[in-house]
N, C-alpha and C positions, 0 to 999 in steps of 0.2 A: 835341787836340794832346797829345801825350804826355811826361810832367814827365821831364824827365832829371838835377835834380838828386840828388842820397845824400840829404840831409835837408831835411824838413818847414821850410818856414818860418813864421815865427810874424810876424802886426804885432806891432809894439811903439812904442810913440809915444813917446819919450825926443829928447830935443836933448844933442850929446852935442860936446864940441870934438874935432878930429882935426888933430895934427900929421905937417907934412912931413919925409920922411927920405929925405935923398942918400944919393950912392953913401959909401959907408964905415957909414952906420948913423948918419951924423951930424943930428941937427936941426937944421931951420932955424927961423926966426922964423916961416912963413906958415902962418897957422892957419885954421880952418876952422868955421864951428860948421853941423851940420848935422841935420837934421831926419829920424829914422831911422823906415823907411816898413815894413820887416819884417829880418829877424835868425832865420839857423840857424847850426847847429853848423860850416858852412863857410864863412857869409859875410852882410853884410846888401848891402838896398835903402837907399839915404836919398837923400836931394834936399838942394841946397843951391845959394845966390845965385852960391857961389866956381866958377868953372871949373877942372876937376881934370883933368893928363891920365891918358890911360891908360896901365897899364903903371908910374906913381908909386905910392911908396908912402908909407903913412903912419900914424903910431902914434895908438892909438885907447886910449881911457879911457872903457869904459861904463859907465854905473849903472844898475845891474837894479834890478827891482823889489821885491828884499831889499837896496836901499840898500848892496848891492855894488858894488865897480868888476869890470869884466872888463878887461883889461888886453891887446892883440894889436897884432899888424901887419898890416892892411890894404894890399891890391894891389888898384886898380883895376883892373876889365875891362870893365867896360861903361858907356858914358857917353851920355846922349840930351837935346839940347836940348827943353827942353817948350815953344817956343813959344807962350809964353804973355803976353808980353810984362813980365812980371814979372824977367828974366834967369837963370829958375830952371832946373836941370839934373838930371835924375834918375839917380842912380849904382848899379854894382853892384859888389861886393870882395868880394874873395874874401879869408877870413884865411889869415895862412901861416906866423903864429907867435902861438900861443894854447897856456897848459899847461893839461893834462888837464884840472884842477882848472876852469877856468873853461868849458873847454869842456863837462862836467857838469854846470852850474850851466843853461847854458843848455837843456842836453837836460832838466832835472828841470824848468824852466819849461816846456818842449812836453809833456812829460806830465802836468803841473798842466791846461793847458790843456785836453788830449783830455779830462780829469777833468769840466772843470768846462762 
């Protein structure tokens, strides 16, 4: 099968919270904490208990692993029950508001990585 992403994704095993944001940009109270399964420069994977729809958005606060935050806005696009009986759900987002700055941080992690 042929990868049709722009960028490499990396695992990264961080639990990280993610808040919701309606229309205006406003937050709401419903928080998230989720278990992040891989992370590129355009979007991660993560699984979590909470049911998220698609097409929501919602602000993210990562900590790399130089004890950074990366700071974006998360747009869900893909959502898959894991029937697993546990109520777990495995998600994909796309970011669509990340500055430069954090966005390098992550690209300087994928090439740490091809390094090592």
């Amino acid at each position: 099968m042929e990868e049709r992403r722009k960028h490499k994704r990396l695992e990264l095993n961080v639990q990280l919270e993610i808040e919701r944001l309606d229309n205006g940009g406003i937050t709401t109270v419903k928080m998230a904490n989720v278990d992040v399964t891989d992370i590129s420069m355009s979007g991660m994977g993560f699984s979590s208990n909470e049911k998220l729809e698609i097409g929501s958005y919602y602000d993210v606060k990562l900590t790399i692993w130089t004890k950074e935050t990366i700071d974006a806005v998360l747009e869900i696009v893909r959502a898959v029950d894991c029937n697993d009986g546990l109520h777990r759900y495995q998600y994909g987002g796309s970011f669509i508001g990340m500055t430069e700055t954090d966005a390098l941080k992550i690209e300087i992690y994928q090439i740490f990585n091809e390094l090592s």
